[in-house]
PALUM-645765 format. One record per residue (C-alpha): y, x, z. Coordinates in pm, 1 decimal. Layout:
+----------+----------+----------+
|    north |     east |       up |
+----------+----------+----------+
|        Y |        X |        Z |
...
+----------+----------+----------+
***
This chain:
+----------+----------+----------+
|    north |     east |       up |
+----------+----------+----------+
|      0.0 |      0.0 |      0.0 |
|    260.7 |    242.1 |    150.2 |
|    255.3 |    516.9 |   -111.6 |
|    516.0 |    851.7 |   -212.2 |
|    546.4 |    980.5 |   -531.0 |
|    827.9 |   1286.3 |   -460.6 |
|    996.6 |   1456.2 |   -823.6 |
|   1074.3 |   1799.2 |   -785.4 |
|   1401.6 |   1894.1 |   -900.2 |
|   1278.9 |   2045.4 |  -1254.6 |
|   1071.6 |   1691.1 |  -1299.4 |
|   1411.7 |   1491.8 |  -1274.5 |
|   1424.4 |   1267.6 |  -1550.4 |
|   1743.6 |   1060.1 |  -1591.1 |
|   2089.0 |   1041.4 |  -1452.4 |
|   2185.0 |    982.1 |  -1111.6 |
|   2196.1 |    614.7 |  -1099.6 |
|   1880.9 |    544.2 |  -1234.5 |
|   1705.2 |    798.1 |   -966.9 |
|   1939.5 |    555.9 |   -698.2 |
|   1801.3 |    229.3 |   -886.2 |
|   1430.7 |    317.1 |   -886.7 |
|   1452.6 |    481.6 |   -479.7 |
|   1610.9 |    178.9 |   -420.6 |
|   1322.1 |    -48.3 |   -573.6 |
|   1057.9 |    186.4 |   -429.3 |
|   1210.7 |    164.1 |    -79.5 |
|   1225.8 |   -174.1 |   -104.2 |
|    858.2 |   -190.2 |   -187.2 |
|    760.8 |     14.1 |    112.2 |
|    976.4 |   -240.1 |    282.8 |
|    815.1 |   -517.6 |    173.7 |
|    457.2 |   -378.5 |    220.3 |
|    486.4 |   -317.9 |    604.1 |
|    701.3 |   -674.1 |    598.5 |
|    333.9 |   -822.7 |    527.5 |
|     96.4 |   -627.8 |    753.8 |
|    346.2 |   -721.6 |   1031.4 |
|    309.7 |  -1084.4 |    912.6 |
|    -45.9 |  -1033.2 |    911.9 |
|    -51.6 |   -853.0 |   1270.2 |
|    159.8 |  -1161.2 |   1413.6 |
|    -15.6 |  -1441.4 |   1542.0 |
|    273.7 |  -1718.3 |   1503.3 |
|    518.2 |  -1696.7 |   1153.0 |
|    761.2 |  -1918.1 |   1148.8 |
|    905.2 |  -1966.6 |    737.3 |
|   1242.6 |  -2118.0 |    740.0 |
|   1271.8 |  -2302.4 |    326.6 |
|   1212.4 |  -2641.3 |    241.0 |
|    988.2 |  -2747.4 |    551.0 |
|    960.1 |  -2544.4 |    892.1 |
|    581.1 |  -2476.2 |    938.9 |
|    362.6 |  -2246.1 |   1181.5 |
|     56.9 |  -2154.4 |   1096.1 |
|   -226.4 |  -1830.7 |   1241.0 |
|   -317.9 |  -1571.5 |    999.5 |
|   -698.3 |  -1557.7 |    917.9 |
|   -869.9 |  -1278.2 |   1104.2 |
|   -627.0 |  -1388.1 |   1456.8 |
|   -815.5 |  -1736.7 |   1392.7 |
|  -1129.3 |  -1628.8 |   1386.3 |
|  -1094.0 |  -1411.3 |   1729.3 |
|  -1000.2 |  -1075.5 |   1588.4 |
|   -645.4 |  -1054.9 |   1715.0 |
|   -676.5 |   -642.7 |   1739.3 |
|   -799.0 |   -578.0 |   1419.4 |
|   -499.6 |   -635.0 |   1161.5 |
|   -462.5 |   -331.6 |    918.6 |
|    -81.2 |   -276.6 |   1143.1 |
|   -325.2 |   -253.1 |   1440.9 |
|   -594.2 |      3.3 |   1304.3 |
|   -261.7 |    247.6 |   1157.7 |
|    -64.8 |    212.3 |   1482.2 |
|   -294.0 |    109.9 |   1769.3 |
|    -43.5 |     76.6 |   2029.5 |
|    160.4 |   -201.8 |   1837.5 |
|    241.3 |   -460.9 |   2043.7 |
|    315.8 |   -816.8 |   1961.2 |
|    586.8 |   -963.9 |   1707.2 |
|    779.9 |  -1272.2 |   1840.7 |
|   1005.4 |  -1320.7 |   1535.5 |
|    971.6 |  -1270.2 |   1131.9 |
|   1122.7 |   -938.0 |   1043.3 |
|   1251.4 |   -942.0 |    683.0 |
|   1261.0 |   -592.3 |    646.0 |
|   1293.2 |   -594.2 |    279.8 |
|   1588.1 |   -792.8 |    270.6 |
|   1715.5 |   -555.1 |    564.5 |
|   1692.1 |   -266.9 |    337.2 |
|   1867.0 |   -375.0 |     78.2 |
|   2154.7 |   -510.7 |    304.3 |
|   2211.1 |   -190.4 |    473.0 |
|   2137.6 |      6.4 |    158.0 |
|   2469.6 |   -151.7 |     14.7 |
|   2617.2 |    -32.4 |    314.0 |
|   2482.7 |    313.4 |    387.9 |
|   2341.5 |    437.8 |     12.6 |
|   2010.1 |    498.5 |    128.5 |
|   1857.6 |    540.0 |   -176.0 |
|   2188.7 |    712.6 |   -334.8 |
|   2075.6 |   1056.3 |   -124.5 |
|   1913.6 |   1260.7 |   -385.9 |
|   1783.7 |   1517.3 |   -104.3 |
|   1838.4 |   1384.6 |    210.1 |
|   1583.0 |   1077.4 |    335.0 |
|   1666.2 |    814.9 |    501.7 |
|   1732.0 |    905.6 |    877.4 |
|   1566.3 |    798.5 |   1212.2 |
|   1909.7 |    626.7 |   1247.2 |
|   1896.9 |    472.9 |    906.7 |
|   1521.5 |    307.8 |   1015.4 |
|   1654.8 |    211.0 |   1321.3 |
|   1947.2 |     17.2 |   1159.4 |
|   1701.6 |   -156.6 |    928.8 |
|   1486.5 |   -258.4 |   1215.5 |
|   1768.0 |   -392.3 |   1405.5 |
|   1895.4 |   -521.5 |   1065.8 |
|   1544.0 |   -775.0 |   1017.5 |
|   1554.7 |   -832.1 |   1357.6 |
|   1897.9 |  -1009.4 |   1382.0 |
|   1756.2 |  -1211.5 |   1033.5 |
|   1467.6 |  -1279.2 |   1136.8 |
|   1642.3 |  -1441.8 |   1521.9 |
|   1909.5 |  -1628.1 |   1264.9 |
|   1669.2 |  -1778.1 |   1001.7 |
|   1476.9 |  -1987.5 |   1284.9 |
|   1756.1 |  -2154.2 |   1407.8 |
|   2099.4 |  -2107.9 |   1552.3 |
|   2122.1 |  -1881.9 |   1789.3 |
|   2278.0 |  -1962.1 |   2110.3 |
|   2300.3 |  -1642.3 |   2344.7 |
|   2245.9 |  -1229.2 |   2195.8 |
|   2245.1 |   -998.8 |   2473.7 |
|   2225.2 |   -568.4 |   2387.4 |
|   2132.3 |   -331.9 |   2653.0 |
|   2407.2 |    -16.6 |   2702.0 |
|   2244.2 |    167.5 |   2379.1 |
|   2362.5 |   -166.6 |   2213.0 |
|   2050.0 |   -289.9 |   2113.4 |
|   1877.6 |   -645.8 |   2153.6 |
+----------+----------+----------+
***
């Protein structure tokens, strides 16, 4: 799912703004891939479109809560209470911070961290309005 496929510098095909278009897609795709296995890792996933529904994913109804792929990679994951659109994260703080503009420099612990933050506050505001946010000192939920 998660794959990297770097270019060295004398493989470089392209001007700038392509190499920024297709790190941007390929992000995104990472993104989007761990987006799923936490949807599969979470017991309860609340969609907000037309209709608000609930609904298990298959191997947490038939008993085997600790065996999602998220939960073989990382077994100390813990449990999800909201969605975390991570893909549409990304791309928000892309716009903002030009991830995938860097040409040599990856995105940063702090640039993860944003995106994580990022879904979460999506994720809290797409099931409803929220009525009360508090952040610890680090100013984080």
């Amino acid at each position: 799912m998660i794959h990297s496929q770097p270019t060295g510098v004398f493989e470089a095909t392209g001007t700038v703004g392509q190499m920024a278009e297709e790190a941007h897609r390929r992000y995104a795709e990472i993104m989007q891939d761990v987006e799923r296995m936490i949807d599969d890792h979470s017991k309860d996933i609340i969609f907000l479109s037309i209709f608000i529904s609930n609904f298990s994913v298959a191997h947490q109804k038939v008993g085997l809560h600790g065996q999602s792929k998220l939960k073989l990679l990382v077994p100390s994951i813990g449990t999800f209470f909201t969605r975390l659109p991570l893909a549409d994260a990304f791309r928000y703080q892309d716009k903002k911070r030009f991830i995938s503009s860097r040409r040599f420099v990856p995105p940063s612990f702090n640039d993860i961290r944003l995106i994580l933050n990022t879904a979460q506050v999506m994720g809290l505001v797409s099931a409803g309005p929220v009525e009360l946010a508090t952040f610890d000192g680090d100013v984080t939920l």
